[in-house]
VOTOR-247158 format. One line per 2 residues: number of its first residue (from 1); their letters; for each residue x negated, y negated, z negated of C-alpha. Coordinates in steps of 0.25 Angstrom, whole numbers, plus 5000, padded with zeros to 4 digits. Each point is the difference from the previous one (the first is absolute). Layout:
<sites>
NUM	A	X:Y:Z  ...
</sites>
This chain:
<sites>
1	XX	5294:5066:5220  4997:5014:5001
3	XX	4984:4996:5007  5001:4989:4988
5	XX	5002:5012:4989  4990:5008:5005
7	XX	4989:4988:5002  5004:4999:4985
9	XX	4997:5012:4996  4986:5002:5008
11	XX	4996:4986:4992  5005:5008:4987
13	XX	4991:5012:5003  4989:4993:5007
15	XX	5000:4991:4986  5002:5012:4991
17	XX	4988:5007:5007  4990:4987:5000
19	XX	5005:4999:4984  4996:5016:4999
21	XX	4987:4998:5007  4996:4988:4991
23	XX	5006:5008:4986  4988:5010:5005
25	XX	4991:4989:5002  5000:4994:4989
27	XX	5000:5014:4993  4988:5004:5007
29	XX	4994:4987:4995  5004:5003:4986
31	XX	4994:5015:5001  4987:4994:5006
33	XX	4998:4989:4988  5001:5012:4992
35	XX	4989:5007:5007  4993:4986:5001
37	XX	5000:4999:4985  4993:5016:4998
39	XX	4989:4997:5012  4998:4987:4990
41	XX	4999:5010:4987  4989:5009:5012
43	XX	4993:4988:5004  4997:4995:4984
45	XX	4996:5014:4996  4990:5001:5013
47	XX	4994:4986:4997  4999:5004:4984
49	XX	4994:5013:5007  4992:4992:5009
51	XX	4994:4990:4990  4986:4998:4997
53	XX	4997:5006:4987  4997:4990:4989
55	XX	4985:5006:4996  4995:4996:5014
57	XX	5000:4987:4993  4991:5004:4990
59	XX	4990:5008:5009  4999:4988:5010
61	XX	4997:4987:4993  4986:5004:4997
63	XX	4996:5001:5014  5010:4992:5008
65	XX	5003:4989:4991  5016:5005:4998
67	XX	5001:4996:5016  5007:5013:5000
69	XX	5009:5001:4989  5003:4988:5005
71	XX	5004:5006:5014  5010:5009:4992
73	XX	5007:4987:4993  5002:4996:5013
75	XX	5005:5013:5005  5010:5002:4989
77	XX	5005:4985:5004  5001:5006:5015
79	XX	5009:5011:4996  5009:4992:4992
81	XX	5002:4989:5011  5002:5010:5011
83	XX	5009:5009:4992  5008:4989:4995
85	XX	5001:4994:5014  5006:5013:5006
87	XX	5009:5003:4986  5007:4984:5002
89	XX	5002:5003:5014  5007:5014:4998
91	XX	5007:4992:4988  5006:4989:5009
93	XX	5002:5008:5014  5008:5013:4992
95	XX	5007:4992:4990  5005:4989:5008
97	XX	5006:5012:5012  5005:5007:4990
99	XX	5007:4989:4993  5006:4995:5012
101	XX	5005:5015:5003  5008:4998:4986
103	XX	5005:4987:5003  5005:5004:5013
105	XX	5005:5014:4994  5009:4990:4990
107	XX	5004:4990:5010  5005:5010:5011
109	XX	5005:5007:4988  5014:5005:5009
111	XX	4992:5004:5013  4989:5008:4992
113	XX	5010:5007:4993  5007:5005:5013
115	XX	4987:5003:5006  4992:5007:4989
117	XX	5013:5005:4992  5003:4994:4984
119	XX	4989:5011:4995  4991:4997:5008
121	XX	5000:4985:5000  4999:5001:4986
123	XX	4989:5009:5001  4993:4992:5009
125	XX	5002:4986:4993  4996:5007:4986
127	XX	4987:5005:5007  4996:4986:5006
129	XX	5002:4994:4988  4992:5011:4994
131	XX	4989:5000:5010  4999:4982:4999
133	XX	5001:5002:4986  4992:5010:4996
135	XX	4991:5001:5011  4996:4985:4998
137	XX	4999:5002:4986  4990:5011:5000
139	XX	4992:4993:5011  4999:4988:4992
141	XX	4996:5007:4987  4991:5008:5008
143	XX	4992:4988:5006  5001:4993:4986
145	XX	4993:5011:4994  4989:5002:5009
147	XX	4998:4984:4999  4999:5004:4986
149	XX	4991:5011:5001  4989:4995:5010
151	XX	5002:4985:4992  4994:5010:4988
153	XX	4989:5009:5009  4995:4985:5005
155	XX	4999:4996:4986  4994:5012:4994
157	XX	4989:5001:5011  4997:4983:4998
159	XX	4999:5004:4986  4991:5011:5002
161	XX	4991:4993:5011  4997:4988:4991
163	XX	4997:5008:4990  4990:5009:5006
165	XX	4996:4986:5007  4996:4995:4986
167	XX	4993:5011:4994  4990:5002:5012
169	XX	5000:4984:4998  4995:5003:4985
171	XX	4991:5013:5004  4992:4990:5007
173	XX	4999:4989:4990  4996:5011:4992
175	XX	4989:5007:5011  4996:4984:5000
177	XX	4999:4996:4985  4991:5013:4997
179	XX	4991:4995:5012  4999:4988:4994
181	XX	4996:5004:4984  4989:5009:5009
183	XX	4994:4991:5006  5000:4991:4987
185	XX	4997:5012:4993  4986:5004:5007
187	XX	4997:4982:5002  4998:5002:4983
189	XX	4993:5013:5000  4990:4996:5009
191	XX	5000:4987:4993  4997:5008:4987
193	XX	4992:5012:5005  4994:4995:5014
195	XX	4995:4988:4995  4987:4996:4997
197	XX	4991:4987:4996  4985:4998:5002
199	XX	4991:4992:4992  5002:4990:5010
201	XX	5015:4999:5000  5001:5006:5011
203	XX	5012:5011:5004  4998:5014:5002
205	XX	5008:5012:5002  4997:5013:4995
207	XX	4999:5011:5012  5009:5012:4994
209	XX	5011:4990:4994  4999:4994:5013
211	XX	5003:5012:5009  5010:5006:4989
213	XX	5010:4989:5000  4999:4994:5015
215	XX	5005:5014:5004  5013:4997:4991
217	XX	5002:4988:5009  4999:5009:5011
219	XX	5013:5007:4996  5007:4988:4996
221	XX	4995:4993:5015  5004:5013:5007
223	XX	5013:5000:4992  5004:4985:5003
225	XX	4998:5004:5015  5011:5009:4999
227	XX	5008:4992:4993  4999:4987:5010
229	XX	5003:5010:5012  5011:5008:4993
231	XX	5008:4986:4998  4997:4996:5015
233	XX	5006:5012:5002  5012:4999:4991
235	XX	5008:4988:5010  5011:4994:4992
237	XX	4998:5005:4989  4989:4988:4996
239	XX	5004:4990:5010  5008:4992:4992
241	XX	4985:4995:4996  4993:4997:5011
243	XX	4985:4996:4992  5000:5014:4992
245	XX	4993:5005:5012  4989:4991:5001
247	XX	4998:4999:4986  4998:5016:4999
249	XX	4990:4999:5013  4992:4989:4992
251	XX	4999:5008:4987  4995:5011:5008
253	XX	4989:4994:5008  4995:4994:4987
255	XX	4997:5012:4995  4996:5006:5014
257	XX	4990:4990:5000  4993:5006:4987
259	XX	5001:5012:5004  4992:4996:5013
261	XX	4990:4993:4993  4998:5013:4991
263	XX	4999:5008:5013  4988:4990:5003
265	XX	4993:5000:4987  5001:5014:4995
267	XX	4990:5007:5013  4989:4989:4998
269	XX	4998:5004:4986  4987:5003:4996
271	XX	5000:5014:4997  4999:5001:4984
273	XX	5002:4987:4995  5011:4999:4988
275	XX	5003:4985:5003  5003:4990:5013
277	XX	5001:4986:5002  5017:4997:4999
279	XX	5004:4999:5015  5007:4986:5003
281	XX	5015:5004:5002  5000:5011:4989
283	XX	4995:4986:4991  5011:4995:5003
285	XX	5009:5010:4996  4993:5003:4986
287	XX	4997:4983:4999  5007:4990:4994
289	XX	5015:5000:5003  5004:4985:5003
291	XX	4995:4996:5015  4998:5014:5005
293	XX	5002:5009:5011  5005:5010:4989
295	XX	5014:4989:4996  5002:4996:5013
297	XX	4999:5011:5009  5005:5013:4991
299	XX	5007:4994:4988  5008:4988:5007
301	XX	5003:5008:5011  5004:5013:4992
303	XX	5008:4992:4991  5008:4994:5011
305	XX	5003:5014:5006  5005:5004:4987
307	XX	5009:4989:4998  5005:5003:5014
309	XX	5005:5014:4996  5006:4996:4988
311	XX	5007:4989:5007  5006:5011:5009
313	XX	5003:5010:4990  5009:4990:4992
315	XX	5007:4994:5010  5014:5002:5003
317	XX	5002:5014:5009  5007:4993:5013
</sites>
């Protein structure tokens, strides 16, 4: 009987001890989804700290074509999944040992009061409760707000991308429309100027007016150059329009192509003469409009480009 008692009592303390050592435990973890849930506050303020600033956005687009402001989209989407991953997991692992610590607190309500005293289990199940509660609590609202947060840094930057996309879109549409009316523009002057008729009908230009307003369509060739490497050099930011290109590169050799022929006429001049007979190509360009080289290599082809920019710059931001 006596063996029997003592075997009783060593189940007794051996239980009391194992129930003492798993009141801790489950304290411990309650502490810990404390501290889980001020690291969560650390890591937001580091990955707000560590954000790309949002007028990187706007000094990029021009030369990369937004490929890095859209890098940052995609950071800020890397943050949130990562720190939400790690917040659910610290959810779910502290609240669940902490919970169970609670339940077993209240179910071995007897043997934890004799181990731990009334005090202190009352103590001890008011701090789990505490921890599950509170501790869960601020780690959710935590994770919800920085959810909320880089949901409104993803939305800002998009915002500002595609409106930095549009206007260089419209800068240029702009750069291309005022190419286009100089090149019209100096087609009429040398029409009105440059032109000449002999008694025999035939078509003659006058030297100076000649020189003057060919140099204009030098600017506007050189100009067009630029722009039709500046778009190959944008990426994205036109390929939603794969014939702008093409119809850039035709407008511009068009009126490389003048510009050519000037080259080739303007040294075999005959050193004072006032007027020349009209070269072929610049004929063209200064001739009839309907069938010519002039509708169908610079007008048709401009016009396409144009409309292929302000197709871009209307549509819907994606």
């Amino acid at each position: 009987m006596a063996a029997m008692l003592n075997l009783d009592k060593h189940r007794a303390s051996a239980a009391d001890a194992a129930l003492s050592a798993g009141a801790a435990f489950a304290t411990t973890c309650g502490l810990g989804l404390g501290i889980l849930g001020a690291l969560g506050a650390v890591d937001g303020r580091r990955s707000a700290v560590h954000a790309p600033p949002a007028n990187n956005a706007r000094r990029c687009v021009g030369v990369c074509g937004g490929r890095r402001s859209q890098a940052m989209l995609g950071h800020i989407d890397g943050l949130g999944n990562n720190s939400n991953r790690r917040l659910t997991v610290a959810i779910a692992t502290g609240a669940v040992i902490a919970m169970a610590g609670a339940v077993v607190l209240i179910t071995k309500h007897e043997s934890a009061t004799k181990a731990v005293g009334v005090e202190g289990y009352k103590t001890l199940l008011q701090f789990l409760l505490v921890a599950v509660l509170g501790g869960g609590v601020s780690l959710v609202y935590q994770a919800f707000n920085r959810q909320a947060e880089q949901r409104a840094e993803r939305a800002r930057l998009a915002e500002e991308r595609a409106t930095v996309v549009r206007e260089t879109r419209q800068r240029y549409l702009g750069e291309l429309i005022g190419l286009y009316n100089s090149v019209k523009r100096t087609r009429r002057l040398l029409r009105a100027r440059a032109q000449v008729y002999t008694a025999s009908g035939d078509s003659h230009l006058r030297v100076a007016m000649y020189d003057e307003h060919l140099q204009l369509l030098v600017d506007a060739q050189l100009s067009l150059e630029m722009v039709v490497r500046n778009v190959r050099a944008e990426g994205t930011l036109f390929d939603a329009e794969p014939d702008l290109l093409p119809s850039l590169r035709e407008t511009e050799e068009y009126v490389r192509d003048l510009i050519s022929e000037y080259e080739t006429v303007m040294p075999e001049v005959t050193q004072g003469a006032t007027e020349i007979p009209t070269p072929p190509q610049l004929a063209d360009f200064i001739g009839s409009y309907e069938g010519s080289a002039f509708r169908v290599r610079f007008i048709r082809p401009v016009q396409a480009a144009m409309a292929a920019i302000e197709r871009l710059i209307t549509a819907p931001a994606p």
